[in-house]
N, C-alpha and C positions, 0 to 999 in steps of 0.2 A: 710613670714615675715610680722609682722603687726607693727603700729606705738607703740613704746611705751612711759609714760610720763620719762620725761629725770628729771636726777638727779639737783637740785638745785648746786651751786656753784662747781660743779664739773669740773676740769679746762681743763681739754680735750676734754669735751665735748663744757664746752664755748669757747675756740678756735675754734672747727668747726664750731660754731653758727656764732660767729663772721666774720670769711669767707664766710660762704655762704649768711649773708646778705650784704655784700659785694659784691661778688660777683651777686647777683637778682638785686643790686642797678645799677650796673655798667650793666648790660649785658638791663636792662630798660632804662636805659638813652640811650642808643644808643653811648657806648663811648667804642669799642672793645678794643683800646689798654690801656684805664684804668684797663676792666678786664683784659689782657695778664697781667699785672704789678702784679696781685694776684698771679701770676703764679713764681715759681725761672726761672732763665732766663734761664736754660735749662731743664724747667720743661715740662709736657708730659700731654695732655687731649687724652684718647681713647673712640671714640664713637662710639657706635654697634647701629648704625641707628636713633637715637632715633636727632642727630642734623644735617646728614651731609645725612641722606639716605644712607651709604655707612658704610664697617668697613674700620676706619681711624684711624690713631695716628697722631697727630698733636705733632711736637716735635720743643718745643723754644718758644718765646713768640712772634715772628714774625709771624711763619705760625696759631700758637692760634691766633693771633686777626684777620688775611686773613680769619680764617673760620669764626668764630663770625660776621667782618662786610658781608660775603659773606651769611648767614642765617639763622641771627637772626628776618630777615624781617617776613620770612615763617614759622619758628619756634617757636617765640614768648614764651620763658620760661616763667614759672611763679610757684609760688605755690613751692619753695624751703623751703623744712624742714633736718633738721637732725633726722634722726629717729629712732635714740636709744641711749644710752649715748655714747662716742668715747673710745678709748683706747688710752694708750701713751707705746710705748717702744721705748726703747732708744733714747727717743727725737723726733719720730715719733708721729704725731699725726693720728688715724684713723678712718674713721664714716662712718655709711651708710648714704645717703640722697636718699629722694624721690623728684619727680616734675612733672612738668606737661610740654608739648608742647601745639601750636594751635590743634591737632588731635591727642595725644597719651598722655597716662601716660610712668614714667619712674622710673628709680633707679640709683642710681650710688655711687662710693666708693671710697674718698679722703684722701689721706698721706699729710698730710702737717711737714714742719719740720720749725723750725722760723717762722712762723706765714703764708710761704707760700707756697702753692700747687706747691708736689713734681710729684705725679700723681693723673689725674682726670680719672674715666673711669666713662660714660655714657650711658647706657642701655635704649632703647624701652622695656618697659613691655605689653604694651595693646592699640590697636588702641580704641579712648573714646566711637565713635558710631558703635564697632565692636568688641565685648567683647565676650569670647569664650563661650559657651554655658556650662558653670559650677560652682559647687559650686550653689547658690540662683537663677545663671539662667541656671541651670541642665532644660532638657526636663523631663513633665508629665511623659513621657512612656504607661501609659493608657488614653485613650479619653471617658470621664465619661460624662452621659447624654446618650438621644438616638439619632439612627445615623441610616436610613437606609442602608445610603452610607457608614458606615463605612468602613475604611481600616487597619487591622492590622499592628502592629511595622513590621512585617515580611514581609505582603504583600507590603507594603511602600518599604523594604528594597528589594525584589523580581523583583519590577517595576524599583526601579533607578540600578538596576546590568543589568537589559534588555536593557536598553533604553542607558543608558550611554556612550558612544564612535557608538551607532547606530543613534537613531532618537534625542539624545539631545549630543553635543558635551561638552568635559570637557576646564575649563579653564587653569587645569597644565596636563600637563602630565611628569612622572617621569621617566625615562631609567634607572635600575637599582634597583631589589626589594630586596638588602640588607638590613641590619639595618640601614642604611644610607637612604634610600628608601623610607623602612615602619617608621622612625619616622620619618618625615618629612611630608607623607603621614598622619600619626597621627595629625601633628599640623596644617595642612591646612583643616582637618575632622572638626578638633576642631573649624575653625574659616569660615567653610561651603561655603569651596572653592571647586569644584568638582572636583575632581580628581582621575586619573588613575595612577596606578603604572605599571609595564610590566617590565617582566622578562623572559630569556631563560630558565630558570628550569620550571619545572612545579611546586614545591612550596614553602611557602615561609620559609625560611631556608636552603634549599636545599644548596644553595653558602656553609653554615659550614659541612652539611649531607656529601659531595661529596668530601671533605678533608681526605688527612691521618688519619689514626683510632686513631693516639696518640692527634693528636692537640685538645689545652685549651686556652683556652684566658691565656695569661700574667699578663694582668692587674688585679686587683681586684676586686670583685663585687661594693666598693661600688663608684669606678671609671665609672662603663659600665652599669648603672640604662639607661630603657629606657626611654622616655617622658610618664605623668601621669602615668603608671604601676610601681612602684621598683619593684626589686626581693623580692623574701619572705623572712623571716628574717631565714630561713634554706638553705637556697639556697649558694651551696660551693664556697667558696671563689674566684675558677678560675673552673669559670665554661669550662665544657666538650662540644666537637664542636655538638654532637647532641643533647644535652641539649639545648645549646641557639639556635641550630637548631628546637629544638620544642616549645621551648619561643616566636621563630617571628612570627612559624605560628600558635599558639593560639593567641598571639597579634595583628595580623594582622584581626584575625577573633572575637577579642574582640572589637577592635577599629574598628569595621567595615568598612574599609579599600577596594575601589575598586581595588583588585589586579589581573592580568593578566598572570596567568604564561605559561611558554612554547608559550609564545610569541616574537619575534625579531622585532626590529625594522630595515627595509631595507635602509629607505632613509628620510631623513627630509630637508625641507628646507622651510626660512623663506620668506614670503609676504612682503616687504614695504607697500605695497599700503592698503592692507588688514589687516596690522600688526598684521598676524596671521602664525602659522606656519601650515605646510602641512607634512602631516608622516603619509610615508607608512609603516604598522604594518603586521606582519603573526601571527594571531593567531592560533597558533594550526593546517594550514592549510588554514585557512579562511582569505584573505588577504580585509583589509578594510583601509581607509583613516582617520585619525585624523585630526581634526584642532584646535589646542590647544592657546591661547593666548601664554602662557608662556612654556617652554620646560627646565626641568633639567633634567640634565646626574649628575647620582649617582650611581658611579661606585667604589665609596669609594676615596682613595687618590691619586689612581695607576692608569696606562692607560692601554694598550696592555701588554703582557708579553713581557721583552728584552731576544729576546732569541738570543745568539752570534752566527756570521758567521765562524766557525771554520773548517779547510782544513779538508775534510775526512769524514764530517759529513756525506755524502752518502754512504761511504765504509761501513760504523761501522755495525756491525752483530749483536750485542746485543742489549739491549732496550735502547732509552734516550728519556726526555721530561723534559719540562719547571718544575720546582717545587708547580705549580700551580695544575699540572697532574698527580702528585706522589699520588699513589692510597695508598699507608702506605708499609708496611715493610714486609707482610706477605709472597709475593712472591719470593723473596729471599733470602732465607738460603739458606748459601756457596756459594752464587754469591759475584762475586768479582767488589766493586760498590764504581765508584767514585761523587763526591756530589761537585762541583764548585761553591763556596761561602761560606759565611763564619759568615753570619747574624741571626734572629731568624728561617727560613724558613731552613735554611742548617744545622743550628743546630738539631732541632728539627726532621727532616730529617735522619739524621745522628744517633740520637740515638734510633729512630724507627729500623733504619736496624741494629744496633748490639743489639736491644732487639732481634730482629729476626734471630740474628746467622749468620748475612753478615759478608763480611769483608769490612770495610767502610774505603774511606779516603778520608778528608776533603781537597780540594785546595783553602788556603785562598790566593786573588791575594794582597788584601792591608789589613790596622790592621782597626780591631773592635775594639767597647766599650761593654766592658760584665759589667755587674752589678746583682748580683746576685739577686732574686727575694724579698728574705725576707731581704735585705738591701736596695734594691728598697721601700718597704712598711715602715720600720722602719725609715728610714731615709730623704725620699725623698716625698712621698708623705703621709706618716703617719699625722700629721697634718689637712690636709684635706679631706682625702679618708682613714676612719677607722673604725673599731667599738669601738676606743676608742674617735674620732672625734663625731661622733655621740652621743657616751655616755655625751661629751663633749658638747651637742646642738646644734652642726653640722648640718646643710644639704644640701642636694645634691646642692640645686637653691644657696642658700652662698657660698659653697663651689667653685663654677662654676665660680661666679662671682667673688671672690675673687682671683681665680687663672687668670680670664681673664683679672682684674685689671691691671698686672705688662705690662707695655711696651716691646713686645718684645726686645725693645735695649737694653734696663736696666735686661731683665729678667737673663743673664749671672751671674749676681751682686749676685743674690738672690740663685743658682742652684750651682755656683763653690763650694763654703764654704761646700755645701752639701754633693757634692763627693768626696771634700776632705775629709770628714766625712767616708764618704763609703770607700774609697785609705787605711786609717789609717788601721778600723774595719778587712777588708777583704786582708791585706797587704800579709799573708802567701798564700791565694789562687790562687792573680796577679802575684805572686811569681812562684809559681805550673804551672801556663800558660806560663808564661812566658820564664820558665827551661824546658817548652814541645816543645818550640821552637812560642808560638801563638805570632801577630803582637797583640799590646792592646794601646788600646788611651782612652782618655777621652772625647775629640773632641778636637778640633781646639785649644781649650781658655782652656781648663778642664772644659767646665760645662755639659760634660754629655749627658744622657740618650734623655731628653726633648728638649734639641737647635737642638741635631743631627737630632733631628725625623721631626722638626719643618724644620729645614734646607735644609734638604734634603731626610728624609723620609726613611732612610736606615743606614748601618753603623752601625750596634748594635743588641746585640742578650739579653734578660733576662734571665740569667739562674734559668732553673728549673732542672737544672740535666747534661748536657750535655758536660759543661765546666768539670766535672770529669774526665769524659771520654778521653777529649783531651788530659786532662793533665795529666793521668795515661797511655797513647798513647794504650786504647784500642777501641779510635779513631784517626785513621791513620792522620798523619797531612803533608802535604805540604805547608808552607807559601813563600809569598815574590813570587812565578812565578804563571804562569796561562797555559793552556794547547795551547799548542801552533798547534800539530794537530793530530787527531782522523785516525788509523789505524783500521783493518777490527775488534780486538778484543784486542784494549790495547788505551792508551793516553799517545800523548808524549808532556811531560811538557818545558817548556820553558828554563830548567836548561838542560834539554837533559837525565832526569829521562824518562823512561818509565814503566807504569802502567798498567796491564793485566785488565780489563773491559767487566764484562759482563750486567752492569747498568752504566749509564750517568743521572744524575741530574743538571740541570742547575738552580741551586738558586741565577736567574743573574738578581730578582728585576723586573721592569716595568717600562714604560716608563711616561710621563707626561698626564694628563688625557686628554690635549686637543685630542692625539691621537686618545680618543673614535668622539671626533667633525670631526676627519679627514675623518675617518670611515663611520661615520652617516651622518656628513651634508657634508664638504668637508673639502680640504686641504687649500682654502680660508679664511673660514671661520677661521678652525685650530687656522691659521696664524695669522688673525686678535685677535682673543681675545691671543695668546701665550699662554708661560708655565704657569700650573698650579704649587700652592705650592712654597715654599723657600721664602726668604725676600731680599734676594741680600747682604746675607753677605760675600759675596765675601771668601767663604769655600767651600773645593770641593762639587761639584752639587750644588752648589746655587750661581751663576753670580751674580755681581753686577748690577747696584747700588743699594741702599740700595731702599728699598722701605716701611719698616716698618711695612709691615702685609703680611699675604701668598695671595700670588698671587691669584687672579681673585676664591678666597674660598669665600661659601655664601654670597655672593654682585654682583652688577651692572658689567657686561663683557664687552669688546667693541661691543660687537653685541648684538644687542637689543631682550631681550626677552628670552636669552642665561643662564642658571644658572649651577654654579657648585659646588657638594654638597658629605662631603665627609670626612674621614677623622676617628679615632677611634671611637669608644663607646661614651666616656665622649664629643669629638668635635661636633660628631654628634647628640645626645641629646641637646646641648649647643645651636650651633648654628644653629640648626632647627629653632627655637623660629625666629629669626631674617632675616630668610630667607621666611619663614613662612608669617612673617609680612608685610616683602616691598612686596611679592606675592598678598596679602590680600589688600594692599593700592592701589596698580592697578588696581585689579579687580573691585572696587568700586568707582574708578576714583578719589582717592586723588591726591591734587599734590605730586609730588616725586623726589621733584631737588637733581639731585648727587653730590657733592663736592668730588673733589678731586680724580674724576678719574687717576689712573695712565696710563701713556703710555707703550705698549708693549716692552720689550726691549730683550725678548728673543722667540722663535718659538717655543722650544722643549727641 
């Protein structure tokens, strides 16, 4: 996005002009609750680091001007432009702006309605004396002149894979070489912070390689772009699990990337004194000690597998494992295979084994949200993840920011109208499930696919197929009970059904990531920073109170030096960038006062 000259008398653009020198006037004079007053009195500023060190929503114009007088000191804006003409719908006014803090550039994207700000979101772009090495300040690549001493790009690259986690220690270390992992890994390459990635597989990919043969990503390509690489513009819409399984690891070896695989991490724990961490690693056999400033566990969204305590579970004679461990469908034709759950994983699960000639039956315990795939894209996120978005002048970094915009409070507002959109469209199909006997919700409110995920991170399947199946019952369906207990070669359901089994699938979901802290450093620690993920919308799986952004995701933990990173495609490219940057600001000894830490209020 670059600045462009802004139309003369254009009136939605001079309402954002208007505002925001208003607001550079007020936020200079040192008068925060003059700036709150720009704000509607239950209007919403969301800043991803660039004011608070922290991702925050500040909601009301009470807690807006507690951030403002709490640092503006340190912060010091300046340099507010609108940078490109605004738009008006329906009374909406909307603009990009650009600015500057005392030690970063920024961006940010305001709704105003009446002349005043509906939502503000504020974005770190670039720390100023720590700009990433590209574009104009891309590296030579060759060293021209003569050099006895010369070093090749290769040899250069040869020496710091030797030396790195041996004779010179890294500053991050990453747990976790997913896509989660490796971009992340990519954005702290970029800003020449040294770091190791480490993972249990041997490569990197391997997490999608080592999944059922059917699995594809859900989402869209132009939804799951990695950082600096997109896909190719031939690359299928929903890509195949050993597709993006060979995309990480040429990316990984594009981005030159220190990655560590078929290594475990046994034990971490952090130094006050030292304010360094200590972690014991097994690579490969070779067991060696890290000492890393910073430590993220990137394990994506999820923690441990929950895998339920059900009576019998030692008798049972046939196969069963986590849904995690479901090697695909291949091995059972004419096994007779039940699949407990009821979300994308059981789905998808489920129509693996009657491609394969099982007899499958689905135990859903409570109702899902199904949304069919191509009403997902048409409807829901078409707009901003498309190839007609695109065609549209779309991209990936607007788009991102754009969606990051909407306040999670308010985002219900914007998502319901959607699926009621979707409800209308697909009414004959909700119909078909629902005459199959399936539980179907919308969530909570009706708004769907993105609060449920955001909420709680389960509770929803996208169909690419499978919803047919149910509803044609040549996937066996049991709703409303749950298997109450496992006999030497059947399940007996909570209705007092019983079910002949010779496969058990447990698609019973994962637990909160702090679980992997519990694991790694301790159940102290755990404790201390609590559950990862949900906002405290007091919906099942997400406790109250409210708290306004997901729990202890890319930001400042209670335990110092603790990061947790994580999340889809589209979250994990996003908020790398941000995570990325408060890592970068450490390392180099910026200040970095937090605003707004929340308090633990939940364990697990």
């Amino acid at each position: 996005m670059t600045r462009t000259t802004l139309t003369p008398n254009h009136k939605p653009t001079l309402d954002a002009v208007a505002w925001v020198e208003k607001l550079a006037a007020a936020l200079s004079s040192g008068t925060p609750t003059q700036a709150a007053q720009l704000f509607e009195k239950e209007g919403y500023w969301r800043d991803l680091v660039a004011f608070t060190w922290n991702i925050k929503t500040l909601a009301g114009r009470s807690a807006i001007s507690d951030m403002i007088a709490a640092t503006m000191a340190t912060v010091a804006p300046s340099n507010w432009r609108v940078e490109q003409d605004a738009t008006e719908t329906d009374g909406v006014v909307e603009a990009w702006i650009t600015f500057d803090t005392k030690e970063a550039t920024g961006r940010g994207y305001l709704r105003l309605r009446d002349g005043l700000a509906w939502t503000f979101l504020t974005t770190m772009t670039e720390l100023k004396n720590y700009p990433e090495k590209r574009n104009k300040l891309r590296p030579k690549g060759a060293e021209h002149g003569a050099n006895k001493n010369r070093q090749t790009w290769l040899e250069k690259r040869q020496h710091e894979q030797a030396t790195l986690g041996y004779s010179e220690q890294p500053y991050c270390l990453i747990i976790g070489g997913g896509q989660g992992g490796i971009g992340l890994g990519a954005r702290l390459r970029q800003l020449e912070v040294p770091t190791i990635i480490i993972d249990a597989l041997p490569k990197p990919g391997d997490t999608w390689r080592n999944r059922y043969k059917s699995l594809s990503l859900h989402d869209p390509i132009w939804y799951d772009h990695m950082p600096y690489i997109p896909f190719p513009e031939n690359w299928p819409v929903f890509t195949p699990k050993d597709k993006i399984g060979d995309w990480l690891e040429m990316y990984t070896n594009v981005m030159e990337l220190n990655y560590w695989g078929s290594t475990r991490c046994t034990q971490a724990k952090y130094d006050e004194d030292k304010q360094e961490w200590t972690v014991e690693v097994d690579r490969n056999g070779e067991k060696l000690t890290l000492h890393p400033k910073q430590l993220v566990l990137a394990t994506g969204m999820s923690g441990i597998p929950n895998i339920p305590d059900i009576p019998g579970m030692d008798v049972f004679e046939g196969e069963q494992h986590h849904s995690s461990k479901h090697p695909g469908g291949e091995a059972y034709k004419g096994k007779k295979c039940v699949v407990l759950g009821a979300n994308n994983s059981a789905h998808d699960i489920c129509c693996a084994l009657w491609e394969n000639e099982a007899d499958v039956t689905m135990i859903q315990r409570s109702s899902t949200h199904i949304i069919k795939s191509d009403s997902l894209m048409e409807l829901v996120l078409g707009g901003l993840y498309s190839e007609e978005a695109v065609e549209n002048g779309m991209t990936t970094y607007k788009a991102d920011l754009t969606f990051a915009s909407i306040p999670f409070e308010i985002m219900p507002q914007f998502h319901i109208p959607a699926y009621q959109a979707v409800a209308e469209k697909d009414a004959e199909f909700y119909q078909r499930l629902t005459d199959a006997g399936f539980l179907l919700d919308f969530g909570e409110d009706g708004s769907g696919l993105f609060m449920k995920y955001l909420r709680r991170g389960s509770g929803y399947y996208i169909d690419v197929g499978a919803s047919d199946l149910v509803a044609n019952g040549e996937i066996k369906l049991k709703s409303g009970v749950s298997i109450e207990r496992i006999k030497t070669n059947s399940v007996v359901l909570t209705d007092g059904t019983e079910l002949e089994a010779d496969l058990i699938v447990y698609a019973t979901g994962f637990g909160s990531m702090n679980g992997w802290a519990a694991k790694i450093i301790s159940q102290e620690v755990a404790d201390k920073v609590g559950k990862c993920w949900g906002m405290g919308s007091n919906t099942a799986k997400d406790p109250g109170p409210w708290e306004g952004e997901l729990r202890n995701m890319w930001k400042p933990t209670q335990q110092q030096a603790l990061w947790f990173h994580g999340g889809n495609l589209h979250q994990s490219r996003h908020y790398s960038q941000y995570l990325s940057l408060q890592i970068k600001a450490r390392m180099e000894g910026i200040e970095t006062p937090v605003y707004g830490m929340e308090p633990v209020h939940h364990l697990s």
